[in-house]
N, C-alpha and C positions, 0 to 999 in steps of 0.2 A: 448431450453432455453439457452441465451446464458451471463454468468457472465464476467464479463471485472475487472482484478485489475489493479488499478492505481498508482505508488510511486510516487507522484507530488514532482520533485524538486521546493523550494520554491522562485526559481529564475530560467527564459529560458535560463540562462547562463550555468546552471547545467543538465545532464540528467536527464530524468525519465523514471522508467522501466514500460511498459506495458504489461499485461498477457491476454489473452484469450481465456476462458476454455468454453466447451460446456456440457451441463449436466441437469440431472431432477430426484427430489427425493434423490437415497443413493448416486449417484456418479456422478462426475466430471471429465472431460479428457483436458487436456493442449490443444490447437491447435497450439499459438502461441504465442510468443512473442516479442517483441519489445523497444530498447533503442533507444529515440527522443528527441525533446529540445523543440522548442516551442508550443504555447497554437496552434495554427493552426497544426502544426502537431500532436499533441493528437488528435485532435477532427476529422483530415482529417484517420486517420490509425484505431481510434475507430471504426466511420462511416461507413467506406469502409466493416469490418470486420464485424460490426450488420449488416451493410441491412438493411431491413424493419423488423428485427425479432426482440421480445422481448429480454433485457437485463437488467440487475442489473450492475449497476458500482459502486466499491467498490474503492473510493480515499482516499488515506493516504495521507490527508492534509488539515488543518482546513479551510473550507468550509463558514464556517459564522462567525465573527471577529469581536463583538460588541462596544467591550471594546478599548481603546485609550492606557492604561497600563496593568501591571499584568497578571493574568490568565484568562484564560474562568473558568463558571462555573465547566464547563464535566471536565478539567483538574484537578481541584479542588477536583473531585468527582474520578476520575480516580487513583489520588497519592493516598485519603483516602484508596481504595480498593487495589492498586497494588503496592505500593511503598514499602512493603515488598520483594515485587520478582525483586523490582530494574525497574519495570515496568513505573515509572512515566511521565508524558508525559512533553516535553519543553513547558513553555509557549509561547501562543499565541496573542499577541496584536498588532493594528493597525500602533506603533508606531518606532515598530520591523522590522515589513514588509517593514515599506518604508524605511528602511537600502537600501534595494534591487530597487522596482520603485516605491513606491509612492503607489502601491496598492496589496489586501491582492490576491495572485494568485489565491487561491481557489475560490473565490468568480467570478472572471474573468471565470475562467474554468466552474461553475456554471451554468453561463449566456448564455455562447458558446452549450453547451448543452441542456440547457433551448432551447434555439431558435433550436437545432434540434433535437427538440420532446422529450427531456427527463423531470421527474419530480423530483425535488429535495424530498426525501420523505424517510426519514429510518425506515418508518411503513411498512414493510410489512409482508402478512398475507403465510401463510405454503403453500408454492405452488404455490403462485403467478406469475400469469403471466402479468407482465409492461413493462413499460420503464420508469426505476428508477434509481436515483444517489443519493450516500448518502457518507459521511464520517467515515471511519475505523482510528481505532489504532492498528497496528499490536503486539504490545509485549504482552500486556494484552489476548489479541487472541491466543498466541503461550502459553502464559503460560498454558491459561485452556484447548487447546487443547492438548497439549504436554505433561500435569502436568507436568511442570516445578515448581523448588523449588524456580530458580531466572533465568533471560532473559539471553535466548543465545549471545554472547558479542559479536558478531561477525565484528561490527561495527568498524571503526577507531578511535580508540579516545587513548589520553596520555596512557604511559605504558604498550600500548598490540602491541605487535610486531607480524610479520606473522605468526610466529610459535603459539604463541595464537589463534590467528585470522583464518588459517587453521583449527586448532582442534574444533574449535567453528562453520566452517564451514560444519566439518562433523560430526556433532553431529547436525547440522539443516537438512543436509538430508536426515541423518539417521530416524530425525523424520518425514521426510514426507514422505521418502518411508512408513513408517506404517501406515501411514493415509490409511484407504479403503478407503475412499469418495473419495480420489482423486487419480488420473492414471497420471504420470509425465514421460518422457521419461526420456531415459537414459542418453543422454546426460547433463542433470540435477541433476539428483540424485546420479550418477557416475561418475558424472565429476571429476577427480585430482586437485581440486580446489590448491592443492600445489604448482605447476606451477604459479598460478596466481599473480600478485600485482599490485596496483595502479588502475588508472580507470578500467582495465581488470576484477581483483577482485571485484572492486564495483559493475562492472557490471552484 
């Protein structure tokens, strides 16, 4: 079985990281992965990489965009439960998106995969074996897997300079090296992310 993550940047202008782990039951192992840009190269480097074989795709990036303004409901639902741990997710609306082109990427990305064989579907049962795409929020995720008190800040934003942003970066490896479920190379989890800045570090 083979689980695919997705960090959909919310514009082809931007990269998005792709990850591909293969695994069943307690644990999961990295194969590969991948910084790309457009929706045809997502789908052409996914593809190549499923095969005919079963996979779950896990995209971090709103997928269905009903609303013209404001929040989704899930966001709504996601600040009530996480926004102690700093977890709260940006909102998501139609009117936002076409900042960038006119339409919500997630939905695009959707569609592209729809048409090869996947089911948009975040029902699934323990063990499943499909071919299914569904939408993740990653902080909410790190928190209860991590028990985290509040979100590793790792991110660029006002007031956090490298030296932050480093410390933040190893203290998310740290937590995955613990993770059993998952087996991550070393160049991952030992990398000197210190050395790093600018798109190098995003990446």
């Amino acid at each position: 079985m083979l689980f695919i993550g997705i960090d959909l940047a919310w514009s082809g202008r931007n990269s998005t990281g792709v990850a591909v782990l293969s695994g069943y039951k307690k644990q999961a192992e990295l194969l590969s992965y991948k910084i790309v840009n457009s929706n045809d190269e997502i789908l052409t480097h996914v593809t190549e990489k499923i095969g005919n074989k079963n996979a779950h795709i896990a995209i971090d990036a709103p997928l269905i965009v009903p609303n013209e303004t404001g929040r989704r409901i899930a966001e709504v639902e996601v600040g009530k439960l996480f926004r102690k741990y700093d977890a709260g997710a940006h909102p998501a609306n139609r009117q936002r998106f076409s900042q960038w082109s006119g339409q919500v990427r997630g939905e695009e990305i959707v569609k592209l995969f729809e048409k090869a064989g996947f089911k948009h579907d975040p029902y699934i049962k323990k063990y499943e074996q499909s071919r299914k795409l569904f939408e993740v929020y990653p902080h909410p995720s790190m928190v209860v897997l991590f028990k985290l008190n509040k979100i590793l800040r790792y991110k660029a934003k006002p007031k956090r300079d490298y030296k932050f942003r480093w410390k933040e970066f190893k203290k998310y490896q740290n937590h995955l090296k613990n993770l059993e479920s998952l087996v991550l190379p070393d160049e991952i989890i030992k990398k000197n992310v210190g050395k790093l800045k600018g798109g190098k570090l995003k990446n």
